[in-house]
MARKOL-777945 format. One line per field, with one value per residue: x, y, z of N, C-alpha, C in turn; residue in three letters; residue number from 1. Coordinates in steps of 0.2 Angstrom, whole numbers. Each point is the difference from the previous one (the first is absolute). Example, Ala and Ser with C-alpha at 12.3 -4.5 7.8 and 13.67 -1.06 7.14 Angstrom:
<atoms>
nX = 66 | -2 $
nY = -28 | 5 $
nZ = 39 | -4 $
caX = -4 | 4 $
caY = 6 | 6 $
caZ = 0 | 1 $
cX = 4 | -4 $
cY = 6 | 5 $
cZ = 0 | 3 $
resn = ALA | SER $
resi = 1 | 2 $
</atoms>
This chain:
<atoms>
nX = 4 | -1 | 4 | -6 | -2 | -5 | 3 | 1 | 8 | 1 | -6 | 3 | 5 | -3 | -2 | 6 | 0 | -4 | 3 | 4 | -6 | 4 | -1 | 3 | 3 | 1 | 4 | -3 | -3 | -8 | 2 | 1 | -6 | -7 | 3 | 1 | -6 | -1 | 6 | -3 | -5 | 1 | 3 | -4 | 5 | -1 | -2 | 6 | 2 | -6 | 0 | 3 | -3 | -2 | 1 | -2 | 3 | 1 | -9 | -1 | -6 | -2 | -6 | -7 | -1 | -5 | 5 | 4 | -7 | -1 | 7 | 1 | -7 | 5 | 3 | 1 | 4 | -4 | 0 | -3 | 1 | -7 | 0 | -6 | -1 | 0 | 4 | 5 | 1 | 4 | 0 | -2 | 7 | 3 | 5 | 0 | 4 | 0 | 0 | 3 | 1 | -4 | 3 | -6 | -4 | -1 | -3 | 4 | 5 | -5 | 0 | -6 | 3 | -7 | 3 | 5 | 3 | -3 | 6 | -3 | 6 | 0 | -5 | 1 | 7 | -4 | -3 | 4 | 3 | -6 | 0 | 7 | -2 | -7 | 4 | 6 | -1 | 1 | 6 | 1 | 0 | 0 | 5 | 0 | 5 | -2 | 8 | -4 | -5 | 3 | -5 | -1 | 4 | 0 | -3 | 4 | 4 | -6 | -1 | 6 | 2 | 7 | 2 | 1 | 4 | -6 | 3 | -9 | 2 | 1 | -6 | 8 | -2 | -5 | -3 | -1 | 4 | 4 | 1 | 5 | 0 | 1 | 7 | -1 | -6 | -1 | -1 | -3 | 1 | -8 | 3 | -7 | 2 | -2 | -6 $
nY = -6 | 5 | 2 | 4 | 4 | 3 | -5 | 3 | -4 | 6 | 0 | -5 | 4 | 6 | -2 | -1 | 6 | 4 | -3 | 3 | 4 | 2 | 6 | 4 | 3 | 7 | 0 | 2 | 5 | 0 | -4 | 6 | -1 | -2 | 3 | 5 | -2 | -1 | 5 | 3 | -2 | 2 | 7 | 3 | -5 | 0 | 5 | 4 | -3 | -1 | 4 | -1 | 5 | 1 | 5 | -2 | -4 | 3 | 5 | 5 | 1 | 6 | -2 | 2 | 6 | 3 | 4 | -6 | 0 | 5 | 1 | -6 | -1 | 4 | -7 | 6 | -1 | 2 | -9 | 2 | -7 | -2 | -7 | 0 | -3 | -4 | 0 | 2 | -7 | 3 | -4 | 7 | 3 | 4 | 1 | 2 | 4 | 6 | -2 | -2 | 4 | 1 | 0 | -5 | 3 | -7 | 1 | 1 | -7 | 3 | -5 | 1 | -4 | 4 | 4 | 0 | -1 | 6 | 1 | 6 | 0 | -4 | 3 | 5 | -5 | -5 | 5 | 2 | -5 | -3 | 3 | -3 | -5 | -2 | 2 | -3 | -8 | -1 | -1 | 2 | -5 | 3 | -5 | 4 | -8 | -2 | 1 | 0 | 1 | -6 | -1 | 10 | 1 | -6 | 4 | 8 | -4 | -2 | 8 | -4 | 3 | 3 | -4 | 7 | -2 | 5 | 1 | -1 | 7 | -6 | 4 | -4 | 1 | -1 | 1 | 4 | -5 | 3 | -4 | 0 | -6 | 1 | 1 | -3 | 7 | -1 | -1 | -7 | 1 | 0 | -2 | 1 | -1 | 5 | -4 $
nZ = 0 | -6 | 3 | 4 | -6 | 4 | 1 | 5 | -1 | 0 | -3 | -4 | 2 | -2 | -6 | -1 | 1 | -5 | -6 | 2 | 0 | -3 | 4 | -5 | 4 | -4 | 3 | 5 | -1 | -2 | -4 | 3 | 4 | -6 | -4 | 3 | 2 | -3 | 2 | 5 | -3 | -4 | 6 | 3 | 7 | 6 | -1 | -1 | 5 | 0 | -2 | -6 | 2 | 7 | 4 | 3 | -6 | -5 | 0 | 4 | 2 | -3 | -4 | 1 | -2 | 2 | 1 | 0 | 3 | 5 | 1 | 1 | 5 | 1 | 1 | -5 | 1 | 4 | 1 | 4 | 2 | 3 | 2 | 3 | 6 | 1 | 7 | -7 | 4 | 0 | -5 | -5 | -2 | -4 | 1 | -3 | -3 | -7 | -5 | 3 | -4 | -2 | 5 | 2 | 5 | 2 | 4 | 9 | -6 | 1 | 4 | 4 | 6 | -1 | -4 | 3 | -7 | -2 | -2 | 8 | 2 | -5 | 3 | 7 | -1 | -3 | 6 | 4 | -1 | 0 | 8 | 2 | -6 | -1 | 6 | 1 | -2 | 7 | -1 | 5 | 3 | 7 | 6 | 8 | 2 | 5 | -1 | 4 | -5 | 1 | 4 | 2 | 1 | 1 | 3 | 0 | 1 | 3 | 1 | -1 | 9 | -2 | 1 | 1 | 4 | -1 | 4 | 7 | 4 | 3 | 1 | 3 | 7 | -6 | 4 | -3 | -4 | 6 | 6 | -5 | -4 | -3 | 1 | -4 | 1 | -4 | -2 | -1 | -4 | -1 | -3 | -5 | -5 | -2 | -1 $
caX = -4 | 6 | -3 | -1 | 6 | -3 | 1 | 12 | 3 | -3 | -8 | 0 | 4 | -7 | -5 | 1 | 2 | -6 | -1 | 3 | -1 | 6 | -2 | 5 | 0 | 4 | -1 | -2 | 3 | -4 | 4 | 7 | 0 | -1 | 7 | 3 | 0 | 0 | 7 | 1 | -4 | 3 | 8 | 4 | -3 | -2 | -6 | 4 | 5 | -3 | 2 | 10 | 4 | 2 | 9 | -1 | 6 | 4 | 2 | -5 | -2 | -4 | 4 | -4 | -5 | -7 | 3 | 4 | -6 | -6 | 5 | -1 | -5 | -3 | 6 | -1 | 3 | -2 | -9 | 0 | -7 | -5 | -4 | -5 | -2 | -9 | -6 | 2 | 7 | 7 | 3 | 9 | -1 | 4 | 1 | 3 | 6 | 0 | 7 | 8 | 4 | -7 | 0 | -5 | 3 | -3 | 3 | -3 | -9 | -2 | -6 | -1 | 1 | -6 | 2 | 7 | 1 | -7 | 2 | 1 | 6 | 2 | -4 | 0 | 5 | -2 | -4 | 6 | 5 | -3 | -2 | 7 | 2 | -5 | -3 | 6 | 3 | 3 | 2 | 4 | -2 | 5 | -2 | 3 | -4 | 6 | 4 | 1 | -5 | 1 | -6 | -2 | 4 | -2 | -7 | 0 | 4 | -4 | -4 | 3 | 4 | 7 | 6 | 5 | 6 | 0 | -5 | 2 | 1 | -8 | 1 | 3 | -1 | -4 | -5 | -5 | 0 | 0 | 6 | 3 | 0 | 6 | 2 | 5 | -6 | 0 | -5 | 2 | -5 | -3 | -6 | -1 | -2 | -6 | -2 $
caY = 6 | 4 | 7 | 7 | 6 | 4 | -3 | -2 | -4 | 4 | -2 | -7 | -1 | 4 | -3 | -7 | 3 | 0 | -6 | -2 | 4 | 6 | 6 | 3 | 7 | 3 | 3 | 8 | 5 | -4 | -8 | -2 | -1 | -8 | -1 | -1 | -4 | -8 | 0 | -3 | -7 | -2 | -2 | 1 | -2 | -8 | -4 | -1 | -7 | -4 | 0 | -2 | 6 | 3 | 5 | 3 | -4 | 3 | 5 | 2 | 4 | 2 | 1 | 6 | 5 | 3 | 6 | -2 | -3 | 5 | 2 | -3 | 4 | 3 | 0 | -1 | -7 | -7 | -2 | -7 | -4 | -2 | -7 | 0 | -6 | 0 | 1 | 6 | 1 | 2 | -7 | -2 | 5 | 1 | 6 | 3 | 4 | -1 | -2 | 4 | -1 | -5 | -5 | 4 | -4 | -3 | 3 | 1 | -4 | -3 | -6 | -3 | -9 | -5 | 0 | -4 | -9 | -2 | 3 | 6 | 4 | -1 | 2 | 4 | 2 | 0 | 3 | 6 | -1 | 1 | 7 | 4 | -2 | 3 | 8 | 4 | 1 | -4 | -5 | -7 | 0 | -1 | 1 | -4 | -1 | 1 | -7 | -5 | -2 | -3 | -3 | 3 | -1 | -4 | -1 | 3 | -5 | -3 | 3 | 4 | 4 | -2 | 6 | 3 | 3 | 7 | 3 | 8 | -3 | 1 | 7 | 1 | 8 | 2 | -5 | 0 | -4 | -5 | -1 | -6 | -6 | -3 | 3 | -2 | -2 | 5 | 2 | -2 | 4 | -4 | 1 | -3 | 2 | -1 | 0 $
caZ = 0 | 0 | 3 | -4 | -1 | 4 | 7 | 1 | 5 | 10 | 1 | 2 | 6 | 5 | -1 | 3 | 7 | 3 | 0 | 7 | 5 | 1 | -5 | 0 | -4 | 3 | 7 | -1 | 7 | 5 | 1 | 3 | 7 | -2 | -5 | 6 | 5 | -7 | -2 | 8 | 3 | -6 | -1 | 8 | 5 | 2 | -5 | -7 | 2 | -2 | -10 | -3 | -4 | 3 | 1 | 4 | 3 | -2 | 1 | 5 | 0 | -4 | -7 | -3 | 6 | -4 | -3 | -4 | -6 | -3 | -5 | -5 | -5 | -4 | -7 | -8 | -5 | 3 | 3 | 5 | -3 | 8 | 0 | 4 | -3 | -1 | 5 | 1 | 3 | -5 | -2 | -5 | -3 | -3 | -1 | -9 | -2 | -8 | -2 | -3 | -7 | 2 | 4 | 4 | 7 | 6 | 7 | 4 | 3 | 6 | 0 | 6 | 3 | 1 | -9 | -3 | 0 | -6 | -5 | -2 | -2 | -6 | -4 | -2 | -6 | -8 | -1 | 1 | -6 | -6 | -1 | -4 | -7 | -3 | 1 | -2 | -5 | 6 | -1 | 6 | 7 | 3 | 5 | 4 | 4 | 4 | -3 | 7 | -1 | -4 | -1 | -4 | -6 | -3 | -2 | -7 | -5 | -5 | -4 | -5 | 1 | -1 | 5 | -5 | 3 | 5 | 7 | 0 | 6 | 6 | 1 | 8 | 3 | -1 | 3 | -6 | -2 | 5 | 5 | -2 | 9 | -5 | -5 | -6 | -6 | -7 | -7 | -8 | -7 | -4 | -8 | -5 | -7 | 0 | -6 $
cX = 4 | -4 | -3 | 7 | 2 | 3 | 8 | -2 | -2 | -7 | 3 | 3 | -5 | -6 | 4 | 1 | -8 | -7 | 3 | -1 | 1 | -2 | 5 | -1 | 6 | 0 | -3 | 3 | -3 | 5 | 7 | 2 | 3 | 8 | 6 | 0 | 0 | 8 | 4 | 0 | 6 | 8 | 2 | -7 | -3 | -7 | 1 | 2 | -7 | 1 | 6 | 0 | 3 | 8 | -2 | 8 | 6 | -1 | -6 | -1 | -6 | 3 | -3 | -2 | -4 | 5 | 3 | -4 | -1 | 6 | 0 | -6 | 0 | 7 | -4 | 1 | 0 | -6 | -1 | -7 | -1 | -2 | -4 | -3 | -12 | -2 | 4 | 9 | 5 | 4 | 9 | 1 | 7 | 2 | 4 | 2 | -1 | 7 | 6 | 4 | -6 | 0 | -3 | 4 | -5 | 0 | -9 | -8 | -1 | -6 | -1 | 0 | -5 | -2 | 3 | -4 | -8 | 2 | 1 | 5 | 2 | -7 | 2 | 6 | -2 | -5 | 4 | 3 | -6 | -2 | 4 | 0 | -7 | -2 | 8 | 4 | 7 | 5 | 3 | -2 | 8 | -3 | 7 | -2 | 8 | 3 | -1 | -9 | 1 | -6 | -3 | 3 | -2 | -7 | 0 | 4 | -5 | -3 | 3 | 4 | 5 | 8 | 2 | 5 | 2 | -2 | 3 | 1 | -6 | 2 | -2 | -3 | -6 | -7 | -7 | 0 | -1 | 6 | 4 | 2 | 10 | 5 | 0 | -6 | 1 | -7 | 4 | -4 | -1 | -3 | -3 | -3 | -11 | -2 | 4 $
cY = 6 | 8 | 4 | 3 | 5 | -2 | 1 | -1 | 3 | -4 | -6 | -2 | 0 | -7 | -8 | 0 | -1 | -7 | -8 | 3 | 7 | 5 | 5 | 8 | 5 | 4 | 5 | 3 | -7 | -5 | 2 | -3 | -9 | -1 | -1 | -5 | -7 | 2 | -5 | -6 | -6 | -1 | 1 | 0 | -5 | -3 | -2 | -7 | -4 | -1 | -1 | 6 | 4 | 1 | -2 | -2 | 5 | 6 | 2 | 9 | 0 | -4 | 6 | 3 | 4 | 6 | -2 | -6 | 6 | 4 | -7 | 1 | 8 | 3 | 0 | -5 | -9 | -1 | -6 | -3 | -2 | -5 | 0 | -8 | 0 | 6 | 8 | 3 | 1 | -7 | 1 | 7 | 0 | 8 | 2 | 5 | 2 | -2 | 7 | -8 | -9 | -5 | 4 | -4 | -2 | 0 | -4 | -6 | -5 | -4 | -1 | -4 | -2 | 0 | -6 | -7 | 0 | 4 | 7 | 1 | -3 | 1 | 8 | 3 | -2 | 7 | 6 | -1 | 3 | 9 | 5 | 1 | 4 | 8 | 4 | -2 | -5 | -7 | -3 | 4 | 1 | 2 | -2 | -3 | 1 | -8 | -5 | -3 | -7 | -3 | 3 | 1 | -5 | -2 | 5 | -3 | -6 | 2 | 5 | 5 | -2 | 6 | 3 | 0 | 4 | 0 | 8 | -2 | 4 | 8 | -1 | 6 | 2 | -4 | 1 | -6 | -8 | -2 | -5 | -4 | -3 | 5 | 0 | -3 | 5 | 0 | -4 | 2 | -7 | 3 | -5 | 1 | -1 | -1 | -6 $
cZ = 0 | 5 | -5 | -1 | 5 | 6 | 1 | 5 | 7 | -1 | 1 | 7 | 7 | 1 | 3 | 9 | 4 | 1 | 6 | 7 | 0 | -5 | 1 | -2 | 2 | 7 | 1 | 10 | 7 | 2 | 1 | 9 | -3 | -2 | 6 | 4 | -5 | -3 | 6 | 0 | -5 | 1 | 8 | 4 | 1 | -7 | -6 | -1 | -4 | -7 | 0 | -3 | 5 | 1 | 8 | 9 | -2 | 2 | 6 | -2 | -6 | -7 | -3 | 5 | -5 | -2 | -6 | -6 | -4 | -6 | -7 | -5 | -3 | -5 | -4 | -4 | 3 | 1 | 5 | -4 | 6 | -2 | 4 | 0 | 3 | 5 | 1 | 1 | -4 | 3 | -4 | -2 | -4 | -4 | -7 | -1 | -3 | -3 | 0 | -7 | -1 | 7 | 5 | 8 | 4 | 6 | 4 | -2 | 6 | 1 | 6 | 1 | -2 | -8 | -1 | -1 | -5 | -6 | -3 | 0 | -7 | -4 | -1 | 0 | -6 | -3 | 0 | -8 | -7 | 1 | -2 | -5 | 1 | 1 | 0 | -6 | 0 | -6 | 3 | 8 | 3 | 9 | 3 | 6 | 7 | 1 | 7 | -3 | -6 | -3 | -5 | -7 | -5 | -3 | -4 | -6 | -3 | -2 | -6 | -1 | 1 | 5 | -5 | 4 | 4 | 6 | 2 | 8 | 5 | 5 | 9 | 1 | -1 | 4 | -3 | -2 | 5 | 2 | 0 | 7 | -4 | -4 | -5 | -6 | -6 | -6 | -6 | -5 | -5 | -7 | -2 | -7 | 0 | -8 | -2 $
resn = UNK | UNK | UNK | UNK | UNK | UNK | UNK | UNK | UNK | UNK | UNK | UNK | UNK | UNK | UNK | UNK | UNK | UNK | UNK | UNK | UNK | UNK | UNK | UNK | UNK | UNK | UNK | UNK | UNK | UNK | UNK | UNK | UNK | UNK | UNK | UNK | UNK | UNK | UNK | UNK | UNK | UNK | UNK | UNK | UNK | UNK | UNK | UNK | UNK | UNK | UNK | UNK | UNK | UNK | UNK | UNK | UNK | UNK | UNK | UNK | UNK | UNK | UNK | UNK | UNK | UNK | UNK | UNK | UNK | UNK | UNK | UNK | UNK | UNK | UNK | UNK | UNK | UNK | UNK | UNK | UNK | UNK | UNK | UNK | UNK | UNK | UNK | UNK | UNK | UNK | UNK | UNK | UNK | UNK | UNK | UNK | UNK | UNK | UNK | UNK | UNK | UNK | UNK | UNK | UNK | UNK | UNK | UNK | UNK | UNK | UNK | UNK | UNK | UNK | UNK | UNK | UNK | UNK | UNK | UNK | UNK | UNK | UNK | UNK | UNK | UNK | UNK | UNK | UNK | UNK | UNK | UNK | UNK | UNK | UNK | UNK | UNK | UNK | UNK | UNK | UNK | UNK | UNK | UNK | UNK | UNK | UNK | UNK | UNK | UNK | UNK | UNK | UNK | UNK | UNK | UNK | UNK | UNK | UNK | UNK | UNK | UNK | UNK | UNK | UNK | UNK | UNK | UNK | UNK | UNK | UNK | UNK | UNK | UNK | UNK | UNK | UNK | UNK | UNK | UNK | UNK | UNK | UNK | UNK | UNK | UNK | UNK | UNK | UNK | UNK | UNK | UNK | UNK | UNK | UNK $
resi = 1 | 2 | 3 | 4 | 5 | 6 | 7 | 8 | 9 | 10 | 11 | 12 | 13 | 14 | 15 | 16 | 17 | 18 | 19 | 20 | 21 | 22 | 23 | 24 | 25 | 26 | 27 | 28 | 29 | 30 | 31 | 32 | 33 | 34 | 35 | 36 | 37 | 38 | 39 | 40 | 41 | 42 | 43 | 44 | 45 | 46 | 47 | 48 | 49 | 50 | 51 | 52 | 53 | 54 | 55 | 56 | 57 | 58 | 59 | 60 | 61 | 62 | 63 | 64 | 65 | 66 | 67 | 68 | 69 | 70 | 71 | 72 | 73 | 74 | 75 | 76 | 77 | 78 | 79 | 80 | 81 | 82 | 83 | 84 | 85 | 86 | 87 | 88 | 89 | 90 | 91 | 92 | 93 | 94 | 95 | 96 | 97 | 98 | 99 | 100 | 101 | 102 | 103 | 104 | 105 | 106 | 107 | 108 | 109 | 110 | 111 | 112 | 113 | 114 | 115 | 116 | 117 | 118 | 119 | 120 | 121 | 122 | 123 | 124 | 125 | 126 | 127 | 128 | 129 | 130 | 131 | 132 | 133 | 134 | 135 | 136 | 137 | 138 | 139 | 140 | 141 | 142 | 143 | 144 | 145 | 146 | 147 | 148 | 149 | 150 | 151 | 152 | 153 | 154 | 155 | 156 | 157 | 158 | 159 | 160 | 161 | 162 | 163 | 164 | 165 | 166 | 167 | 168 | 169 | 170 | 171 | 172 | 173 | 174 | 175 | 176 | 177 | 178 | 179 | 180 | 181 | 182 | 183 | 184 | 185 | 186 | 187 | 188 | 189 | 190 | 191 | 192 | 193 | 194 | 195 $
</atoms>
């Protein structure tokens, strides 16, 4: 069965998401209390430990706060996308970049413990990737993850993202970001060719 014309890949992403329970949309000012606390729940603290994505070994403290949400929304050049699942709750989200030299940036996805393990975080990387390419123009993905996350890691490398080599170094001192529990973390940089 071939798709309408009329249909990209963002509607098919949406509609496999929605068809899973999962209803997505762009963030808005209201969803920053929900975004915040669904970032939390995702990488730090005792409730983080239930999911496999959590930092919460590596780092302590904050990883978002509502001031430093409420500046990503209202980057110009970027878009967070919200997964809601039936009864409301913020379940997934991920955040995009516009390309510099086509290569757009994935950042910040996060999936509740009570998400993990029904497909949304590789849904809403499939859905991030198709929003790059259909609304910037977007020819490759790029992200970094931090080099002590080998699990994570891996799970971007089935899905087609590759090392480049590079890393950037984790920003010590700053507790915006959070309270290193370890010396010696960095930023590996991930690409993937889109299309």
């Amino acid at each position: 069965m071939t798709a309408h014309p009329s249909v990209t890949l963002v509607d098919t992403h949406r509609r496999q998401l929605r068809e899973a329970g999962f209803e997505v949309a762009e963030l808005m000012s209201a969803d920053i209390a929900d975004y915040v606390e669904l970032v939390s729940s995702a990488y730090r603290g005792e409730g983080s430990k239930q999911g496999w994505t959590t930092e919460a070994d590596l780092l302590g403290g904050q990883r978002l706060d509502a001031p430093m949400a409420e500046d990503m929304l209202a980057e110009a050049d970027s878009q967070i996308l919200l997964a809601r699942d039936g009864q409301g709750r913020a379940v997934g989200s991920v955040y995009v970049r516009q390309p510099d030299d086509g290569a757009a940036y994935l950042g910040v996805l996060a999936v509740s413990p009570l998400g993990q393990g029904k497909g949304v975080g590789s849904a809403l990387i499939g859905l991030a990737e198709a929003w790059v390419a259909e609304h910037w123009g977007a020819t490759s993905m790029r992200m970094s993850v931090i080099n002590k996350r080998d699990e994570l890691i891996a799970y971007y490398e089935r899905r087609g993202y590759v090392r480049t080599g590079e890393v950037e170094p984790f920003p010590y001192g700053d507790a915006r970001f959070g309270l290193p529990k370890v010396d010696d973390l960095e930023f590996v940089l991930l690409s993937k060719r889109l299309g």
